[in-house]
C-alpha positions as CSV (number, residue, x, y, z in Angstrom):
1,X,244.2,-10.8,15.2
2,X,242.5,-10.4,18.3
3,X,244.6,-7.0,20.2
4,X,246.3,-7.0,23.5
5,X,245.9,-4.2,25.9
6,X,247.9,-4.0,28.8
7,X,247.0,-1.8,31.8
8,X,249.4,-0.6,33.9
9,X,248.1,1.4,37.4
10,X,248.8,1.0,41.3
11,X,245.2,1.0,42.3
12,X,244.1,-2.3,41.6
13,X,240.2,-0.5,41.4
14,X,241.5,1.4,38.1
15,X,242.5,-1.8,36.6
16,X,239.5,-3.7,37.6
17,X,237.5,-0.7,35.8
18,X,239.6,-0.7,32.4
19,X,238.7,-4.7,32.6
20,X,235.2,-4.3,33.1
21,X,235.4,-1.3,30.4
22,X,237.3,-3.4,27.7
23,X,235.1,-6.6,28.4
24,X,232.7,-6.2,26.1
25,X,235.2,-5.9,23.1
26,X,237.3,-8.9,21.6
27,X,240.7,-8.3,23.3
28,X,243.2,-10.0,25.4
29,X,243.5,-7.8,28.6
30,X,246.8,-7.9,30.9
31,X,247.8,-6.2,34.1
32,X,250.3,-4.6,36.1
33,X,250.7,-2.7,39.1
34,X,253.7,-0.8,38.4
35,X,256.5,-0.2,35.8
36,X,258.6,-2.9,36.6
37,X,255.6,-5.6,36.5
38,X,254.7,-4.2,33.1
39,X,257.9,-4.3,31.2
40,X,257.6,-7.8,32.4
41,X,254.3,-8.1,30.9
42,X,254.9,-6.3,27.7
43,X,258.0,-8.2,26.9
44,X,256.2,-11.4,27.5
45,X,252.9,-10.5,25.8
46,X,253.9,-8.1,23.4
47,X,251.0,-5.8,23.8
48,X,249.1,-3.9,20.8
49,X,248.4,-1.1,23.0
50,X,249.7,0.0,26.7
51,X,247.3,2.2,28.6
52,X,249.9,3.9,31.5
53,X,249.2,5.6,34.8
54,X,252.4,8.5,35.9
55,X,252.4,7.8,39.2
56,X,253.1,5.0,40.7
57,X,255.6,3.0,43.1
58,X,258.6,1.2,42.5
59,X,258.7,2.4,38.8
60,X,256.6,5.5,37.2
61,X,254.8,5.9,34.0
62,X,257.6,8.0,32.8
63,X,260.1,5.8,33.5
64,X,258.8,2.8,32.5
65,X,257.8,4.8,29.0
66,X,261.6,5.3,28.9
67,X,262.6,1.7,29.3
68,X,260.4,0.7,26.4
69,X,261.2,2.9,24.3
70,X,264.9,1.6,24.8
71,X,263.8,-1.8,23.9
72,X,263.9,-2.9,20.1
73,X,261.0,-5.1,20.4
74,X,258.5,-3.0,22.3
75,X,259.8,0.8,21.6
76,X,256.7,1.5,18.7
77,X,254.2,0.0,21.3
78,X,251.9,2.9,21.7
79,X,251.0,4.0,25.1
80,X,248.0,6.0,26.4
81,X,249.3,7.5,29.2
82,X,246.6,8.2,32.4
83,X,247.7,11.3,35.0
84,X,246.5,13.3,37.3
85,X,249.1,15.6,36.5
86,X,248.4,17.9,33.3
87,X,251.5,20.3,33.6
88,X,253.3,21.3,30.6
89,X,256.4,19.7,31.7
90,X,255.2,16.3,32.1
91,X,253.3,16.4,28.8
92,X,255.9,17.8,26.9
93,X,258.2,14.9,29.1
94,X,255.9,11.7,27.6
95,X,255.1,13.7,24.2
96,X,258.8,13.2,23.1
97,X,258.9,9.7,24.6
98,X,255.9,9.1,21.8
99,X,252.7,8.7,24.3
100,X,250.2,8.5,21.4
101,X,247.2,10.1,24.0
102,X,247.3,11.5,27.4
103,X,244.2,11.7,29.2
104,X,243.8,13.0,33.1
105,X,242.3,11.3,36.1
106,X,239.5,11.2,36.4
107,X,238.8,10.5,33.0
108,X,235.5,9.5,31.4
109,X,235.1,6.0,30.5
110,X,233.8,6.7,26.7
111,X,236.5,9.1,25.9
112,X,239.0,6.2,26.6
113,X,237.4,3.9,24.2
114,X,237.2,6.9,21.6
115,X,241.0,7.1,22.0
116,X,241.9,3.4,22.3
117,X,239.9,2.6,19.1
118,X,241.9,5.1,16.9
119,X,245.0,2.7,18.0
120,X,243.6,-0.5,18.1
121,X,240.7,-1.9,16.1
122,X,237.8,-2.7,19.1
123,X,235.3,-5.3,17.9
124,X,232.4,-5.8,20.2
125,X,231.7,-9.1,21.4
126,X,228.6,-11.6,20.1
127,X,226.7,-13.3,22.8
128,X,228.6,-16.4,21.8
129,X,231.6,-15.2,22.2
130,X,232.5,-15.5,26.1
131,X,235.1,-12.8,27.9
């Protein structure tokens, strides 16, 4: 089974950088640009993992992270949540809401991988293999 990975972030740069980080692995990437959008998304798609930014317009990491873990179908999804915001409140906020990682912005590319690939099983990609 080839994983899903959903990225959820406001700045459409972050998300074109978890595509182009992701690319070279067998994995079905999907986007959102807020909480709303992904809940959409995720109920749709189902994803294997969810890799979550805190702040963002119309409907926040935290949220969101609450609203899926209210649904049935999606609540065991695990989420690696992105922040710029390390305080002990908001960390012991998305640690009982289950966030299986946490990582703050700016984060480095290869610790992201490290931490998505104890979740999900990331194959690499053979040349005839097309993204």
């Amino acid at each position: 089974m080839i994983p899903k990975i959903l990225t959820v972030d406001d700045s459409k740069m972050i998300r074109m950088m978890l595509t182009r980080l992701f690319s070279p692995y067998l994995c079905e990437l999907y986007e959102a640009g807020n909480g709303e959008e992904a809940l959409e998304v995720a109920g749709r798609e189902k994803p294997n993992l969810i890799i979550l930014d805190y702040n963002m317009p119309v409907m926040d990491g935290v949220t969101m992270l609450r609203n899926l873990r209210e649904d049935e179908a999606l609540r065991k999804t695990p989420v690696i949540l992105l922040t710029a915001d390390s305080s002990a409140g908001l960390i012991s906020t998305v640690a009982r809401l289950g966030v299986r990682d946490y990582m703050t912005k700016p984060f480095h590319e290869e610790q992201l991988l490290a931490k998505a690939s104890r979740i999900i099983d990331l194959m690499r990609r053979t040349p005839d293999q097309t993204a």
